[in-house]
C-alpha positions in Angstrom: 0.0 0.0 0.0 0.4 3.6 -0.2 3.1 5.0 2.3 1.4 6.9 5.4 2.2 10.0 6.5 1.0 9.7 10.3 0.5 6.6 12.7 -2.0 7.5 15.5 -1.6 4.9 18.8 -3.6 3.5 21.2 -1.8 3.7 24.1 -3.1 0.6 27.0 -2.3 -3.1 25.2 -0.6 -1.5 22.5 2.2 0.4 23.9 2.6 -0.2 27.3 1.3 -3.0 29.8 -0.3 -0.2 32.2 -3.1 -1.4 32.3 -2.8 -3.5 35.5 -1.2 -0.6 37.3 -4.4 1.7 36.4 -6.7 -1.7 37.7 -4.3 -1.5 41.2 -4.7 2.2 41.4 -8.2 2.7 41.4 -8.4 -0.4 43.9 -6.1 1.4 46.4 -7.5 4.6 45.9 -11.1 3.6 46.8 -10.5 1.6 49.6 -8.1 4.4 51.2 -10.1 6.7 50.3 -13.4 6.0 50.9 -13.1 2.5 52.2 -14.5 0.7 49.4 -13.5 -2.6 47.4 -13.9 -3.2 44.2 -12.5 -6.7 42.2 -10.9 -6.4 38.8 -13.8 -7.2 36.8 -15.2 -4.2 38.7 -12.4 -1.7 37.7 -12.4 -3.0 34.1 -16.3 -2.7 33.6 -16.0 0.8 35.0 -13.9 1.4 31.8 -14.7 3.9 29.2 -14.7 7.6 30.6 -11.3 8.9 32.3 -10.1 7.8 35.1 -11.6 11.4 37.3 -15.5 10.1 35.3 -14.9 6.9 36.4 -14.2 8.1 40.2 -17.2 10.1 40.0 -19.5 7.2 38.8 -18.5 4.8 41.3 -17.6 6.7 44.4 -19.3 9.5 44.0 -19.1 11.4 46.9 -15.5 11.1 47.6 -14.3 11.2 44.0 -11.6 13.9 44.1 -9.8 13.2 47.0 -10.0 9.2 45.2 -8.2 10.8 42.4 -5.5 12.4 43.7 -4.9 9.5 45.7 -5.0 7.3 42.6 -2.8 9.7 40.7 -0.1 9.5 43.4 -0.5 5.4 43.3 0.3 5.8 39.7 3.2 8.0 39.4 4.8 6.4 42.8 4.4 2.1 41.7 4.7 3.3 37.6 8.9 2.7 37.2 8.2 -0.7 38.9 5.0 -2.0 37.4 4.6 -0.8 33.9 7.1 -1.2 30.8 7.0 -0.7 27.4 6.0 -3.5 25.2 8.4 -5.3 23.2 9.3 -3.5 20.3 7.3 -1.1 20.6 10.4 1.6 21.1 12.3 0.4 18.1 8.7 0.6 16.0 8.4 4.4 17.1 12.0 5.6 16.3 11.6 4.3 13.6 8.9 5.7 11.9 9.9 9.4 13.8 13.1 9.1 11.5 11.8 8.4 8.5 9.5 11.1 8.6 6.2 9.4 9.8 4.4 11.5 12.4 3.8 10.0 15.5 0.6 10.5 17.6 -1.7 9.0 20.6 -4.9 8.8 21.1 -6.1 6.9 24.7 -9.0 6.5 26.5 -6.3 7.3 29.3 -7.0 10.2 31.6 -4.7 13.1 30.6 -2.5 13.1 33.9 -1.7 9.3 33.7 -1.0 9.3 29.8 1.5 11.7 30.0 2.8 10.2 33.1 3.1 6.8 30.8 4.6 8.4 27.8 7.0 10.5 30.0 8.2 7.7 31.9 8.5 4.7 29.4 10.7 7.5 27.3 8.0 7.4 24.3 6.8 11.6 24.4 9.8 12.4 22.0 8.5 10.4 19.1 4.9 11.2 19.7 4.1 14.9 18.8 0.0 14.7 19.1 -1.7 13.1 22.4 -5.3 12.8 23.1 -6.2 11.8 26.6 -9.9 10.7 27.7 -12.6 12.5 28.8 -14.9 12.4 32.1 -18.2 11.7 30.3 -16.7 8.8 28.2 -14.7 7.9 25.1 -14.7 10.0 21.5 -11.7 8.4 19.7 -13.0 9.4 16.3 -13.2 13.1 17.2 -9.9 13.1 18.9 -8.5 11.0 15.9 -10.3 14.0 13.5 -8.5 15.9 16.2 -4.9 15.3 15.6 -5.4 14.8 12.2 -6.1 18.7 11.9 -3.1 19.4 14.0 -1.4 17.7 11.6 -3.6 19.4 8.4 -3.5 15.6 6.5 -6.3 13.5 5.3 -7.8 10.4 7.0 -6.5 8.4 4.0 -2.9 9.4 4.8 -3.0 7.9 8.4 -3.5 4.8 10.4 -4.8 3.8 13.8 -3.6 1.3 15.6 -4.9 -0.5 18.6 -5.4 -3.6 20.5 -9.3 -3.5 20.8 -12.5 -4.0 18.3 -13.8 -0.7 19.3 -10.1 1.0 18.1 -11.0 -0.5 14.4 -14.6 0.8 14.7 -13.3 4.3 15.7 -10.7 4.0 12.6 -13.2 3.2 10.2 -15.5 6.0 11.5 -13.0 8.6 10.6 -11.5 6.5 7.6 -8.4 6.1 8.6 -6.6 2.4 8.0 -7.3 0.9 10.9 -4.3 -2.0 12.6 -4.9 -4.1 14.8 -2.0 -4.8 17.4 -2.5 -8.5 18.6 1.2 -8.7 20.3 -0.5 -8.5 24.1 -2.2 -11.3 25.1 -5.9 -9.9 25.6 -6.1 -9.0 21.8 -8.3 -11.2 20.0 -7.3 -11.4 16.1 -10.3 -12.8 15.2 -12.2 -9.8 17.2 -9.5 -6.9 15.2 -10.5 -8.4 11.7 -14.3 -8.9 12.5 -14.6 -5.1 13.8 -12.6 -4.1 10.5 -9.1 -4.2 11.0 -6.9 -4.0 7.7 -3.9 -6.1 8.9 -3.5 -7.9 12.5 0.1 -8.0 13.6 1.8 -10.1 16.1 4.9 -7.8 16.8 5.7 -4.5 16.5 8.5 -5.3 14.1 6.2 -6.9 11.6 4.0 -3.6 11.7 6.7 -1.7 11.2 7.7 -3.7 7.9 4.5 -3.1 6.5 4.5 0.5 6.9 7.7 0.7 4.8 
């Protein structure tokens, strides 16, 4: 195919494993907080708005001091607990020098993506960043988004992530959308029913089809 001139990135499952750290986070947070427990399967079907929406949906009356205390969590456990996924470094240099424009869009809260991208060493390659919002995802308007920062064309871009919904978002805005199957909760079959161009097992064999 055509060569693009941008890659937009999910950022959970398909850069970094940070997702676990966000899961222990909340979990802390409540029960410190506002002495209430909630499993994993709790955290994760609270998933969709922002970390700060989610907070306010499920402990409602104690939800800022439950953030703060989850953004502290976060930045404190992050060098030990999260890492950049395999590849994923090399995949972003490269396309930063050869021209391709880098960019994120997360359903992430905007203090813990930058904290991610900061810390795993990724913000120098990535020179667009959408972050979530309190009242729930809009990853083709923040796609839309960075495209205009960037003034290019759906056509001339791709969106990669980990997660049906990512290739449903891609195809909304018409860029290509990829699906990254190289953590182990992607489903290939799921990326390739919900649209997804190409499914790819590693970053490196991404990054060869982009060339």
């Amino acid at each position: 195919m055509a060569r693009l001139a941008a890659v937009i990135f999910d950022l959970d499952g398909t850069l970094a494993d940070s997702l676990p750290l966000s899961i222990a986070g909340f979990q802390h947070a409540a029960s410190h907080v506002a002495g209430r427990s909630f499993t994993d399967d709790e955290v994760r079907a609270g998933f969709g708005p922002s970390e700060e929406g989610m907070f306010r949906r499920m402990v409602p009356d104690r939800w800022d001091e439950c953030l703060a205390a989850y953004l502290e969590f976060y930045d404190e456990h992050h060098d030990e607990r999260v890492r950049v996924l395999p590849g994923v470094a090399d995949l972003l240099s490269s396309l930063h020098d050869r021209g391709v424009r880098v960019g994120v869009v997360t359903g992430k809260g905007p203090e813990t993506a930058a904290i991610t991208l900061r810390k795993l060493g990724l913000a120098d390659t990535i020179t667009e960043v959408r972050a979530g919002r309190v009242a729930g995802p809009d990853k083709p308007t923040d796609i839309r988004s960075v495209l205009g920062a960037w003034a290019l064309h759906p056509p001339d871009a791709a969106y990669v992530g980990d997660m049906p919904g990512d290739m449903r978002a891609a195809l909304d805005v018409g860029v290509v959308p990829l699906g990254a199957a190289w953590e182990i909760a992607a489903d290939e079959a799921d990326l390739r029913t919900a649209g997804a161009v190409e499914v790819f097992a590693t970053p490196g064999e991404l990054s060869a089809w982009l060339r």
